[in-house]
C-alpha positions in Angstrom: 153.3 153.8 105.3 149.8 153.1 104.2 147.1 155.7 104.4 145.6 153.9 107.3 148.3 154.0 109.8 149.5 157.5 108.7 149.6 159.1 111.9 152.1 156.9 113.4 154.8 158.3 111.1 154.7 161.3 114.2 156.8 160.0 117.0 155.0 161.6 119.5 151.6 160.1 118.3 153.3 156.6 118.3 154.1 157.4 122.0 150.6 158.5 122.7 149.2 155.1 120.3 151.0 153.3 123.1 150.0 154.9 126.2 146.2 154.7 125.1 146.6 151.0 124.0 147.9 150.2 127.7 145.3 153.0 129.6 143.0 151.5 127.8 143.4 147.6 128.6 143.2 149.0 132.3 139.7 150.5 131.7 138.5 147.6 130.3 139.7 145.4 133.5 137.9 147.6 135.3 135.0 147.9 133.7 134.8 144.1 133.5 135.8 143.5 137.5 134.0 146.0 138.8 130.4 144.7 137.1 131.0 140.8 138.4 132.1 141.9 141.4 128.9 144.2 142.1 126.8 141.3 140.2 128.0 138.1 142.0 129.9 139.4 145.2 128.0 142.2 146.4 124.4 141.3 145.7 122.7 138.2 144.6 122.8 138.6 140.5 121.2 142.2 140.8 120.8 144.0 137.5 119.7 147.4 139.1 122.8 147.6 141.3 125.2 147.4 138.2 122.9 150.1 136.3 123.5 152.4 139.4 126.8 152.0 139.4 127.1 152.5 135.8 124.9 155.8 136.1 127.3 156.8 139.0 130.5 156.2 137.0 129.0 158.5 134.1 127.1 160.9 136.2 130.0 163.4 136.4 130.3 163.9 133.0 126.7 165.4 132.9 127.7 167.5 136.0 131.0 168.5 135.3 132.0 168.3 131.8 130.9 172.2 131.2 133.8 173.3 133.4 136.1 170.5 132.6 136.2 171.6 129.4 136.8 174.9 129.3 139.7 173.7 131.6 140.6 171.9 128.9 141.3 174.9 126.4 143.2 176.9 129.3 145.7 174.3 131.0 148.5 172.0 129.8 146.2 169.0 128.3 149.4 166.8 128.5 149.2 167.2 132.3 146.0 167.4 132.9 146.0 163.9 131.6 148.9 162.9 133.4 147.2 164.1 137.0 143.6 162.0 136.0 145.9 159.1 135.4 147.7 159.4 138.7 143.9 159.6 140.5 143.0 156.7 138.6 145.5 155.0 139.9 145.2 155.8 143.6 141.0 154.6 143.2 142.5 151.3 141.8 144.9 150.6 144.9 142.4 151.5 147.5 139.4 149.4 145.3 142.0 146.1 145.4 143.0 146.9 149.5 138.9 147.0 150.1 138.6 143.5 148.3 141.8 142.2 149.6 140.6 142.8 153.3 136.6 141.2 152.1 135.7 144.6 153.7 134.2 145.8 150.1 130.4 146.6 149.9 128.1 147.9 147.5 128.5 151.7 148.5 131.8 151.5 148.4 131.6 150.7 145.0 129.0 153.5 144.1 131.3 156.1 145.5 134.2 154.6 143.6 132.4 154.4 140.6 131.2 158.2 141.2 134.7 159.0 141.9 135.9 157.3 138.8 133.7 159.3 136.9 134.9 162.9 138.2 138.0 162.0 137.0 137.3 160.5 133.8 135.7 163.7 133.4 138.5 165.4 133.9 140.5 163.0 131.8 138.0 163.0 128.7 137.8 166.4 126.9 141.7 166.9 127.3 142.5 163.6 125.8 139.9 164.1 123.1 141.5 167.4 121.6 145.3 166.5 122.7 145.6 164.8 119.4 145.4 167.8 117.6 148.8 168.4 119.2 150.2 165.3 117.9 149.5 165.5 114.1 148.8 167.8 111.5 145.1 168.6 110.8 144.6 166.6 107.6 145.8 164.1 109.9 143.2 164.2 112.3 140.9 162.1 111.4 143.2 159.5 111.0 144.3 159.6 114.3 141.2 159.6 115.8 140.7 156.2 114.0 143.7 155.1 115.2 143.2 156.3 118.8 139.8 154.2 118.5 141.7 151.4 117.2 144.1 151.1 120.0 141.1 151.1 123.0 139.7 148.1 121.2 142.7 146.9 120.5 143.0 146.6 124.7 139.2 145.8 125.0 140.2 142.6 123.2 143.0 141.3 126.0 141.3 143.7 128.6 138.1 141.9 129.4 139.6 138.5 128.6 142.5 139.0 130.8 140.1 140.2 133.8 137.8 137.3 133.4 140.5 134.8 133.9 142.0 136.7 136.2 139.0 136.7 138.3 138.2 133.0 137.9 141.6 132.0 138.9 143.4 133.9 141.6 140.1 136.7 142.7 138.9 140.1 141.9 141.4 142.3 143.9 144.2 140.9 142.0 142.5 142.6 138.5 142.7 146.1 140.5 146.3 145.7 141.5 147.2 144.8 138.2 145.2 147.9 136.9 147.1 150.5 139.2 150.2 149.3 137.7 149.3 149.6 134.4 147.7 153.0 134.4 151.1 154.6 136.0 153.0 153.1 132.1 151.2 156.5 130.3 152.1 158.5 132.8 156.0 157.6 132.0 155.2 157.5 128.2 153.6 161.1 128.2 156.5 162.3 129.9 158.4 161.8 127.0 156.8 163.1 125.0 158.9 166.0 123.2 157.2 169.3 123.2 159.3 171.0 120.7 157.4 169.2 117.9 153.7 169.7 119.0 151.8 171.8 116.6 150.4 175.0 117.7 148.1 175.6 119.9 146.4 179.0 121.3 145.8 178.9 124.9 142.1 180.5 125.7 142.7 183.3 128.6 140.2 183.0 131.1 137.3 184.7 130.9 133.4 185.1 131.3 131.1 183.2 129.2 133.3 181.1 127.8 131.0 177.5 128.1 127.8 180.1 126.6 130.2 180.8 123.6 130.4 177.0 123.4 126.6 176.3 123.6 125.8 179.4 120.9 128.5 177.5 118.4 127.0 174.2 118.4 123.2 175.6 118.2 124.1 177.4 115.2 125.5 173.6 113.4 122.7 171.3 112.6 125.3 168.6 111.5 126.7 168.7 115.4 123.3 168.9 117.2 122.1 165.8 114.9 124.8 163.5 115.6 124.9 164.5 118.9 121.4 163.3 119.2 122.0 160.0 117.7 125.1 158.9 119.0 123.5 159.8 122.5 120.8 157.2 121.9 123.4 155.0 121.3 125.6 155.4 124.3 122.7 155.7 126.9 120.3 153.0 125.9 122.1 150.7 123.3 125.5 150.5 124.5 124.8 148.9 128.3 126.7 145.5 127.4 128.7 145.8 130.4 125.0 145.2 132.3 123.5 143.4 129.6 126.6 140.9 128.5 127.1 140.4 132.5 123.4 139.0 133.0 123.3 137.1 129.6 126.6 135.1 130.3 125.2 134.7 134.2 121.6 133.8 134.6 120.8 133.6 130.9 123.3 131.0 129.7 125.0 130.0 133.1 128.4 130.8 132.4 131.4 132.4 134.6 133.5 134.9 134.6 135.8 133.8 132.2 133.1 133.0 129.2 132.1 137.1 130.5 135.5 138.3 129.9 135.5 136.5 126.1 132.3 138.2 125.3 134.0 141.8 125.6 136.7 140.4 123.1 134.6 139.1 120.4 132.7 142.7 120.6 136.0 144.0 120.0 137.0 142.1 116.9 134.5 144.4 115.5 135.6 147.4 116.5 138.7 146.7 115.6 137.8 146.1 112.3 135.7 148.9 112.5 138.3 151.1 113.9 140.9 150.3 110.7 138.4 150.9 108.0 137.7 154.2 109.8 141.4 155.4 110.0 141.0 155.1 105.9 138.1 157.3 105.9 138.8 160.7 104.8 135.6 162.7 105.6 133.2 161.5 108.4 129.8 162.9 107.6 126.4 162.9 109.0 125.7 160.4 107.2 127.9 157.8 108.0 127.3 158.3 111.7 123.4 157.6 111.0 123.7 154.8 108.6 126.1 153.2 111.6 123.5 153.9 114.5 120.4 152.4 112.1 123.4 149.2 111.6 124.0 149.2 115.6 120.0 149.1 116.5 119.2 146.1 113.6 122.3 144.2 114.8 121.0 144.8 118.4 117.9 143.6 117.9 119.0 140.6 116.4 121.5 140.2 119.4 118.5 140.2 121.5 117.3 136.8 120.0 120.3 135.2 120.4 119.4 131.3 120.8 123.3 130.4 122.3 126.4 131.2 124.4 127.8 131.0 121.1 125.9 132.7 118.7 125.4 136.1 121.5 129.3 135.7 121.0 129.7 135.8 117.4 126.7 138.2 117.0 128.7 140.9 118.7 131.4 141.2 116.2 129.0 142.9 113.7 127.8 145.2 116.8 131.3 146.1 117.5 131.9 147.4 114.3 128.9 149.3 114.1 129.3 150.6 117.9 133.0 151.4 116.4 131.4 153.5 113.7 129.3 155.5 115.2 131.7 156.3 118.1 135.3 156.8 115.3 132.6 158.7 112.9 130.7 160.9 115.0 134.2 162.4 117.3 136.2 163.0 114.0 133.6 164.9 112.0 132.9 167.3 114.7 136.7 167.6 115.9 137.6 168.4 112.1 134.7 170.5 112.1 135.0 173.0 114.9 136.8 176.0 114.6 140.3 175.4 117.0 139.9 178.0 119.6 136.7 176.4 120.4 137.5 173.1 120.2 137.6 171.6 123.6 134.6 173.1 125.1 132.1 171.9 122.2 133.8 168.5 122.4 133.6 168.7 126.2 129.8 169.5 125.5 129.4 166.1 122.9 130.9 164.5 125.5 128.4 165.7 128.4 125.4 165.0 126.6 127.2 161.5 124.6 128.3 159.8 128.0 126.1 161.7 130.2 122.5 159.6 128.8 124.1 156.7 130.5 123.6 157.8 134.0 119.8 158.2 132.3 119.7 155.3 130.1 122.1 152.5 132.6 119.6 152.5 135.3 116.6 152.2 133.1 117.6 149.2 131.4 119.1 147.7 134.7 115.2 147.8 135.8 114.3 146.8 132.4 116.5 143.4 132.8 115.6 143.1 136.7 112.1 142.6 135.9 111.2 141.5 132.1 114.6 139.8 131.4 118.6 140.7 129.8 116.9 140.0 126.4 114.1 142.3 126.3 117.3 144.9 128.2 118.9 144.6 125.1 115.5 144.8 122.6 114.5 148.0 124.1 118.2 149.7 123.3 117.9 148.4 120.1 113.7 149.7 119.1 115.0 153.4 120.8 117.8 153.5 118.8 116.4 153.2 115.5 113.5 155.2 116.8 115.9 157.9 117.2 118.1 157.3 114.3 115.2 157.1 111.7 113.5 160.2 113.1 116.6 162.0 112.7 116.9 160.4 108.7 113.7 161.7 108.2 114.3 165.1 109.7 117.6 165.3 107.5 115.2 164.5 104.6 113.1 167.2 104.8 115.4 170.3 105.9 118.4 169.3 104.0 118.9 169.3 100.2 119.3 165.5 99.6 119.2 163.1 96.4 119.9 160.1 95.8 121.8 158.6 92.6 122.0 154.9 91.8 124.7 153.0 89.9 124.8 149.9 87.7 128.4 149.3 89.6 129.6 149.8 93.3 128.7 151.9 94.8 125.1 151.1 93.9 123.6 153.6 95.7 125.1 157.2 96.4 123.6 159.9 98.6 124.4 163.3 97.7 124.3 166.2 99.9 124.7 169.9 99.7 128.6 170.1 100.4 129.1 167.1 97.9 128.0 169.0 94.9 130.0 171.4 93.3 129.0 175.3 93.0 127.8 176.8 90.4 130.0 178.7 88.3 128.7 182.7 89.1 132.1 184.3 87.4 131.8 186.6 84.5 133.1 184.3 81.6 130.7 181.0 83.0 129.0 179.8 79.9 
């Protein structure tokens, strides 16, 4: 088996590869439904109503994801995951039974949205560091590719399937179909055979234990700098469930079905994106800047898109960039972090990572209200390369960098610290 599609070699990763391929094409329904529905249902093409329900759908994880994830490093992450895909479920029934009886409105949608959230917190740190159970740790990377690779895999028949779905038989149909799907991991997990997970210590319970997180990660610049960027990303670049929804509507007069397709051209990228990830080795700092500074140019020229068509095409290239800096940025701090510790500083990325959403969502929902989707989209793109340059700079200065160039491929190399080799400082060194 190649080098990219190592991990699924491990029968118990291919059973989890599946189970994240289907959870995943659920999500993505959702995501899709539950924006049309708030933007052409509920209210009369309002932009600020879909950022408040995005900040309440991510608003848990800045509340919550401090104790979630030190749940995460005491409990059973196999059914801890298990239970948030049972809740998920439940919110999907009752979200199709409020549409099927037109008895939906908008604050049943914020409260579903919130609710969502609490359990996607619940859901998120578990499911980040379970895959440390699945493969060895040289592996890890790898399967964090391929985990990556499976959720756009779904966000290419996801939104697609949603859009259609709406157009032709109505949104509560899209729900339905979602709690149906997100009961398939639930069975696949089940199988999964425990005899052949690797190792894992169990954290007691104890005082202190989120401080112990906090003091880890503010003694590793690496982790607080591509915390920082990738947060940019999330909270004010990466609103195309807003953004998409009021380009294909008011900007270029299309329906739901043209809104579903633009999710799956995004995610030809990240496909892409997510395969040549699974072949890389050793994320870095780096590679997780160069991606964001990629994202924010290919943003901005998204922004100026003159067609249906070309916003379409345009987001293939964002895709794989938003890929990048999402695959990049989780392995190199997974592979990074020292095991026993594991869940709560991922739980913390994940708090700040997700959590400038319910900051960023709302401000670009206003943003779009009142100056337009396009300049929604321009203003991700200027803050993230804001950020992301600031943070180049700042690496610049504090970090022992050069720069090599070559007559060949690659033309340009950047060499840090842990790339050179030590000196020599034995006795018989010449």
């Amino acid at each position: 088996m190649s080098r990219t599609f190592a991990s699924l070699k491990y029968p118990n990763y291919r059973l989890w590869f599946a189970s994240t391929a289907i959870n995943s094409t659920a999500v993505w329904m959702q995501r899709v439904a539950q924006d049309w529905v708030v933007l052409t249902e509920l209210t009369a093409n309002n932009a600020t109503a879909i950022g408040i329900v995005t900040a309440l759908q991510f608003a848990p994880q800045l509340l919550f994801s401090a104790y979630t994830g030190v749940l995460a490093d005491r409990v059973n992450q196999q059914r801890l995951i298990q239970l948030a895909q049972v809740l998920m479920t439940v919110l999907s029934i009752f979200t199709a039974i409020l549409l099927f009886s037109d008895s939906a409105q908008l604050w049943h949608f914020y409260l579903l949205a919130f609710a969502g959230g609490c359990v996607q917190t619940l859901d998120n740190p578990a499911r980040q560091v379970f895959v440390n159970q699945l493969v060895p740790a040289k592996s890890v990377p790898n399967a964090v590719a391929l985990n990556s690779a499976a959720f756009n895999l779904a966000r290419l028949l996801g939104p697609a399937v949603a859009g259609f779905t709406l157009a032709a038989w109505g949104s509560w149909i899209v729900f339905a179909i979602n709690a149906v799907l997100l009961l398939v991991p639930v069975l696949l997990l089940a199988v999964i055979n425990p005899d052949t997970l690797m190792e894992r210590t169990v954290q007691p319970k104890q005082r202190g234990q989120f401080i112990e997180g906090l003091r880890y990660i503010s003694g590793r610049q690496d982790i607080i700098i591509i915390t920082i960027v990738s947060s940019a990303v999330a909270g004010l670049g990466m609103n195309f469930q807003l953004t998409s929804a009021v380009m294909a509507h008011s900007e270029f007069g299309r329906g739901a079905g043209e809104f579903g397709l633009l999710g799956t051209f995004m995610a030809v990228g990240s496909v892409t994106g997510a395969i040549v990830a699974a072949g890389r080795t050793l994320p870095r700092v780096r590679t997780v800047v160069g991606a964001a500074i990629a994202f924010g140019v290919v943003e901005g020229v998204l922004a100026l898109s003159p067609s249906y068509y070309a916003f379409a095409f345009i987001s293939i290239p964002l895709g794989f960039a938003t890929l990048t800096v999402i695959t990049s940025a989780n392995a190199a701090i997974q592979i990074s972090t020292a095991p026993h510790l594991r869940g709560r500083v991922m739980s913390i990325y994940i708090m700040v990572f997700l959590g400038s959403t319910p900051i960023g969502a709302p401000l670009v929902g206003w943003i779009t209200n009142h100056w337009g989707a396009r300049w929604g989209i321009g203003f991700g793109a200027i803050s993230v390369l804001l950020v992301s340059f600031g943070a180049l700079i700042w690496i610049w200065r504090h970090w022992d960098i050069q720069v090599a160039w070559h007559r060949r491929v690659p033309f340009v190399e950047v060499i840090g610290p842990q790339d050179r080799p030590k000196p020599d400082t034995s006795s018989d060194a010449q």
